[in-house]
GULO-758646 format. One record per residue (C-alpha): residue in one letter; x, y, z negated; residue number from 1. Coordinates in Angstrom, 1 decimal. Layout:
# GULO-758646
a; X; Y; Z; NUM .
...
# end
This chain:
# GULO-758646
x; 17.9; -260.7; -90.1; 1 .
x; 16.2; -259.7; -86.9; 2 .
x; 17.9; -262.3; -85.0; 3 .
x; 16.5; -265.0; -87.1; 4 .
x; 13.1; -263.5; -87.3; 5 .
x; 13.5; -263.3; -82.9; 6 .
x; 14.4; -267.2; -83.1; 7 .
x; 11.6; -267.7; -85.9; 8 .
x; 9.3; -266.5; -83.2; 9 .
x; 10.7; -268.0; -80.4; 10 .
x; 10.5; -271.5; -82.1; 11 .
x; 6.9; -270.3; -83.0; 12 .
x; 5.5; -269.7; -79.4; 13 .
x; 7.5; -273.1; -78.6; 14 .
x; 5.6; -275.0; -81.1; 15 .
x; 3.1; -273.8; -79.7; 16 .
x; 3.3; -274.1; -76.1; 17 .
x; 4.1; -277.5; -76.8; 18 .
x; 0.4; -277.7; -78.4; 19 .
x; -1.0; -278.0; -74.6; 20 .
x; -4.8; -279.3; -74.7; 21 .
x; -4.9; -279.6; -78.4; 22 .
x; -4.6; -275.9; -79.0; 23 .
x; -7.0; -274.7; -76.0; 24 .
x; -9.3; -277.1; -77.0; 25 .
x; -9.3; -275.5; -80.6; 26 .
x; -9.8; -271.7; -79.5; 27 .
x; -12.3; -273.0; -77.6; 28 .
x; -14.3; -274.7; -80.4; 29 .
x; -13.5; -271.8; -82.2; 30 .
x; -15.0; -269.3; -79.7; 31 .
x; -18.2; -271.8; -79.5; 32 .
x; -18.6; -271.4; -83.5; 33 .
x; -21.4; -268.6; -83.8; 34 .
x; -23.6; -270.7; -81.6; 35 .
x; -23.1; -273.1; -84.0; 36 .
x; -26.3; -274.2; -86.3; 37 .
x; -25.9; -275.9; -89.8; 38 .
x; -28.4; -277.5; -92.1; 39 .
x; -27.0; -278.5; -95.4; 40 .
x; -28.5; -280.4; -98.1; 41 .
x; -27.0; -281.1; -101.4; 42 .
x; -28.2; -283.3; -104.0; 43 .
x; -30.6; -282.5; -107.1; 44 .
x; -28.7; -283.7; -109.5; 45 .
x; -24.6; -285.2; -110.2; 46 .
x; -23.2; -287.8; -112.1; 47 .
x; -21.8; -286.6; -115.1; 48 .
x; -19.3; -288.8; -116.8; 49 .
x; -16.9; -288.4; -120.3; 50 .
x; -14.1; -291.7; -120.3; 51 .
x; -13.5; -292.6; -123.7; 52 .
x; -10.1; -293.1; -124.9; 53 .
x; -8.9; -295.5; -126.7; 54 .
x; -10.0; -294.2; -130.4; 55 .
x; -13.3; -293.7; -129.6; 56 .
x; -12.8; -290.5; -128.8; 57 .
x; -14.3; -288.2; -125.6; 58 .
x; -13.6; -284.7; -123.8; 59 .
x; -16.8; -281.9; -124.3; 60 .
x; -15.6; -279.8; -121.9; 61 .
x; -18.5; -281.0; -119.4; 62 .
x; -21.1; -281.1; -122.5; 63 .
x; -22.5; -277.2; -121.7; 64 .
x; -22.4; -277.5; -118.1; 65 .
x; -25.8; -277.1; -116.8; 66 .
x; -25.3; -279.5; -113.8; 67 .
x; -28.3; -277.7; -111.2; 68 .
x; -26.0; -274.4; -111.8; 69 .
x; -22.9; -276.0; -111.1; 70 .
x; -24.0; -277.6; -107.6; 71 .
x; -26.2; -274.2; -106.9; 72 .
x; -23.3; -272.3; -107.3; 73 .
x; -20.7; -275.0; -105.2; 74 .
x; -23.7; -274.4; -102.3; 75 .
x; -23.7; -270.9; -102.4; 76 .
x; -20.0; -270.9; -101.6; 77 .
x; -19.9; -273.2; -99.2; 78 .
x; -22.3; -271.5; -97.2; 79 .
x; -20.8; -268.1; -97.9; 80 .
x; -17.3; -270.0; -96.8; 81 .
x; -18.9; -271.6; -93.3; 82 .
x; -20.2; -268.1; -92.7; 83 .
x; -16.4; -266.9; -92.3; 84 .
x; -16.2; -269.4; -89.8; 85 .
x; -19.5; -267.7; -88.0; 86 .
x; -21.5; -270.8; -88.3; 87 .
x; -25.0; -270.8; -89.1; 88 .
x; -26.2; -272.4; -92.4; 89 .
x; -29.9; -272.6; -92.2; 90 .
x; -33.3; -274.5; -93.4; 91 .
x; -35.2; -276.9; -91.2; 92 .
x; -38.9; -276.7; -91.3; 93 .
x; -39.1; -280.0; -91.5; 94 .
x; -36.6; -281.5; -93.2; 95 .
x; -37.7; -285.1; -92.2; 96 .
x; -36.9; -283.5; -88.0; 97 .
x; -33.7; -281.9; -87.9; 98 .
x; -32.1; -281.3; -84.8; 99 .
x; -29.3; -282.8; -84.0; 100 .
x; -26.5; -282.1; -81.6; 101 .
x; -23.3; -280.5; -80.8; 102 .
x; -24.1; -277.4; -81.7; 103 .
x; -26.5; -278.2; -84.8; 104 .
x; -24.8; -280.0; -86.9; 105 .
x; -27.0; -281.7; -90.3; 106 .
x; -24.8; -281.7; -93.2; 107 .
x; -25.5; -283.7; -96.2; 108 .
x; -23.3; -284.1; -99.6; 109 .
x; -24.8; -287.5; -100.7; 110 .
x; -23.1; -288.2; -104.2; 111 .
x; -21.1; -285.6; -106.5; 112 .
x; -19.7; -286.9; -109.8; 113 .
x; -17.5; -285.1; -112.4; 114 .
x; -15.6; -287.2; -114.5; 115 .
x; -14.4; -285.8; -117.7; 116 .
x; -11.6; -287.6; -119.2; 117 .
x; -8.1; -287.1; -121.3; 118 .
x; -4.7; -286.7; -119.5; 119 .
x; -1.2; -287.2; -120.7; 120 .
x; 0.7; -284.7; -119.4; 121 .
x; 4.7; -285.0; -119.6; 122 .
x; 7.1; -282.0; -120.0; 123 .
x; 10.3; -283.0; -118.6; 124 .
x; 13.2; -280.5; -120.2; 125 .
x; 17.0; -280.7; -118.7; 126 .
x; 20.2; -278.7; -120.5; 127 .
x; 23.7; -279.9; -119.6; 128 .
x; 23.7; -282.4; -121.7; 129 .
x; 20.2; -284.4; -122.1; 130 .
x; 16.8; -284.2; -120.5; 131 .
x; 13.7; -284.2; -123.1; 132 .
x; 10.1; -285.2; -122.8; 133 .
x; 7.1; -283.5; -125.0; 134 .
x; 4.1; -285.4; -124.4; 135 .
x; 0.6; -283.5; -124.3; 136 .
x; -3.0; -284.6; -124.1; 137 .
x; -4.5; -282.5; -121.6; 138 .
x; -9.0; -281.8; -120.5; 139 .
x; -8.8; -283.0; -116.8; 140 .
x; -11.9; -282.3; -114.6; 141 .
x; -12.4; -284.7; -111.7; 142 .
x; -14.8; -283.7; -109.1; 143 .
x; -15.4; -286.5; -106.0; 144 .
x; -17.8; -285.7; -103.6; 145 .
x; -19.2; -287.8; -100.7; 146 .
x; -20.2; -286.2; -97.3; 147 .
x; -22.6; -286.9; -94.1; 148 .
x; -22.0; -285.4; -91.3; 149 .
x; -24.1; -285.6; -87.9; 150 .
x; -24.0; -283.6; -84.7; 151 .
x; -25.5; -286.1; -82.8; 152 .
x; -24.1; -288.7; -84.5; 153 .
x; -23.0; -289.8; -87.8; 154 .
x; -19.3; -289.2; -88.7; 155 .
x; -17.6; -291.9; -91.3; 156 .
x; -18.7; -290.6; -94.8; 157 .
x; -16.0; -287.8; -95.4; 158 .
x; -14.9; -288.0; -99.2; 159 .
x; -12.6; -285.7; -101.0; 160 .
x; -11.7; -285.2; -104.9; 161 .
x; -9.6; -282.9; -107.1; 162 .
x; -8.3; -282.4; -110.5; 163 .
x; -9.3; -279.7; -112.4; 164 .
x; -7.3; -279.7; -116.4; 165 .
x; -6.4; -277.1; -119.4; 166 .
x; -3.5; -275.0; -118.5; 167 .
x; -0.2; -275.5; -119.5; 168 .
x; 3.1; -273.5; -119.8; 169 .
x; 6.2; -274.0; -122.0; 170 .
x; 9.3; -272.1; -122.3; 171 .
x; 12.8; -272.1; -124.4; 172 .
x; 14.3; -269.4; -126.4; 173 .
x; 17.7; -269.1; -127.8; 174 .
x; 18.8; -267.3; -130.7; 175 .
x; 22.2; -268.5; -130.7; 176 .
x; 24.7; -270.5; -128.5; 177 .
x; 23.8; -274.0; -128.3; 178 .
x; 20.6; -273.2; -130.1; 179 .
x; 17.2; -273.4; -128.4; 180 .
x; 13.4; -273.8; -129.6; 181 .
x; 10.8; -275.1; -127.4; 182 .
x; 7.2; -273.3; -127.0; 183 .
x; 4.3; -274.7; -125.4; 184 .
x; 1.1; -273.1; -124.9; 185 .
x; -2.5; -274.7; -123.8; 186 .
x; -5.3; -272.8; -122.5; 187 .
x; -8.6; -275.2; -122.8; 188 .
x; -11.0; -275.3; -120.2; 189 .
x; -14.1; -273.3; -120.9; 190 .
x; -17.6; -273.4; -119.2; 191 .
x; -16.9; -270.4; -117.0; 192 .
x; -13.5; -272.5; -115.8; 193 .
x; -15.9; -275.3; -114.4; 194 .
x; -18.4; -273.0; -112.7; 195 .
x; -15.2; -270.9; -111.2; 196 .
x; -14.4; -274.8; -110.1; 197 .
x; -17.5; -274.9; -108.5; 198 .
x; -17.0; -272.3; -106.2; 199 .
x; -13.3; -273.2; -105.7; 200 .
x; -14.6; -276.9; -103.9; 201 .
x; -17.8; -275.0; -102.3; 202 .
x; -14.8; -273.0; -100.3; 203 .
x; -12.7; -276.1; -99.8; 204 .
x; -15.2; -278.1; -98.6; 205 .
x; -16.2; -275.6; -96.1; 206 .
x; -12.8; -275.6; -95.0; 207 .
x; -12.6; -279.6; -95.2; 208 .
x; -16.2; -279.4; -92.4; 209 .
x; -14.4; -276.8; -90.4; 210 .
x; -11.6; -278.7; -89.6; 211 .
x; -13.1; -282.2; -89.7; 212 .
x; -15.6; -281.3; -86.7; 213 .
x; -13.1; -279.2; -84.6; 214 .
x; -10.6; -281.9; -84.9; 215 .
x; -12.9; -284.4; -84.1; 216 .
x; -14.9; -282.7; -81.0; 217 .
x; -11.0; -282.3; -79.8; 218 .
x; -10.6; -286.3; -80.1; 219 .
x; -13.7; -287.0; -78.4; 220 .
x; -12.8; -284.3; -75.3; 221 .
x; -9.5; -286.2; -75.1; 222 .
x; -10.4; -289.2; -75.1; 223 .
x; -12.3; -288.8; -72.2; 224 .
x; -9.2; -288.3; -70.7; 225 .
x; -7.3; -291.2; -72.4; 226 .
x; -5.5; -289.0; -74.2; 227 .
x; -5.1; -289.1; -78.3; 228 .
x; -4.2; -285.4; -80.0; 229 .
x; -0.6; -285.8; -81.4; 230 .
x; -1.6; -283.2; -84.6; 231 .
x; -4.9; -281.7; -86.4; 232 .
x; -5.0; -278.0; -86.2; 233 .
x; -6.1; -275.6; -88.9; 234 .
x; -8.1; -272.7; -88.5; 235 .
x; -8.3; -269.3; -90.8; 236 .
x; -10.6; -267.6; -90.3; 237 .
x; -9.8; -264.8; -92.7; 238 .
x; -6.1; -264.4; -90.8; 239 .
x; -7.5; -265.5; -87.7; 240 .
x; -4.5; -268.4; -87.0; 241 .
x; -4.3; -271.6; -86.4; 242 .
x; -2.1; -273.5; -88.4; 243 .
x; -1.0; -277.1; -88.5; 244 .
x; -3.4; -279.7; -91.1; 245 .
x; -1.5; -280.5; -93.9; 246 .
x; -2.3; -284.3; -94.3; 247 .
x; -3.6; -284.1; -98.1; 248 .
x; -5.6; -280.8; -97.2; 249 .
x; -8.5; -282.8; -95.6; 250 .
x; -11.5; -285.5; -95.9; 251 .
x; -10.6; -289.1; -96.4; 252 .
x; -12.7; -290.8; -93.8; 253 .
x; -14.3; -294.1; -95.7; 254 .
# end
């Protein structure tokens, strides 16, 4: 065991190394980050959306959510989250003026809408001899969000959206040999769900602006040099690492 974990972290400072200007580049951003200042805006109000299914009928789980609470709460946390990375958040004094540059950065989420709809949810069952499918209809949540972003000039709107539905677990029992009953269990959504959801995408989106701008001032630097970075780096500020992007983990550039 301790010669794997001596390998682990031999391929570790490797993969690293390797990094070159990539990963200097990023503790350098990082280090720059509490000079960093950030004005955010988010909208007044979202679009708020129920599909219809096909019998007419559609989801209430979005029917008590007081809209202004839900996007005050998603703004608290993602200032609260961009605080962990030591940046800024503050309010111009003229919000028509704001400074703009690399180290004040205007932030603007232009659209939110959540979208409430009904899912079908398959659960696929195997035994040694067949497989089994139990179809459910399932709350879903979709949340899609549109950002702005300039710090000295404006990035490609960044977009993002995520699912948010009723929980779901299932499980078999067996009395006998060769005789097993299915159990299901579904948890609705409740109000309190979709304001925890709130503060969920505040946090990811915080994260999502993080890396987006330290990825980006890393493309620019290079550039300069004709270079292209080879990855997007991750930082946590929590564990203080760096960490390779995952690809779905991220803003979709429009």
């Amino acid at each position: 065991m301790k010669i794997k974990n001596i390998l682990i972290g031999i391929l570790m400072v490797l993969v690293f190394a390797s990094c070159g200007s990539e990963f200097k580049l990023a503790k350098s951003f990082v280090s720059q980050s509490p000079e960093i200042q950030v004005a955010v805006y988010f909208p007044e109000s979202a679009d708020i959306v129920s599909v219809v299914n096909d019998e007419g009928e559609y989801p209430q789980v979005l029917d008590s959510v007081d809209q202004d609470q839900f996007l005050d709460i998603m703004y608290a946390a993602y200032a609260e989250e961009l605080g962990a990375y030591q940046l800024n958040v503050y309010i111009p004094d003229d919000p028509d003026h704001v400074q703009v540059d690399s180290l004040h950065w205007l932030v603007i989420l232009s659209k939110v809408e959540l979208q409430a709809s009904y899912v079908e949810y398959i659960d696929h069952l195997f035994d040694f001899m067949d497989e089994y499918d139990y179809s459910f209809t399932l709350n879903n949540v979709n949340v899609a969000s549109w950002f702005d972003v300039n710090d000295g000039e404006w990035c490609p709107t960044l977009y993002d959206e995520f699912n948010l539905r009723d929980e779901f677990k299932s499980w078999v029992t067996e009395k006998r040999r060769a005789e097993a009953q299915y159990h299901y269990e579904i948890t609705p959504l409740k109000t309190k769900d979709i304001y925890d959801y709130a503060v969920f995408l505040g946090k990811r989106y915080a994260t999502f602006t993080y890396d987006y701008m330290m990825n980006h001032t890393i493309e620019q630097i290079m550039a300069a040099e004709r270079k292209y970075p080879r990855f997007k780096l991750r930082w946590d500020p929590h564990r203080k690492e760096f960490y390779f992007q995952p690809d779905e983990e991220a803003f979709i550039e429009l």
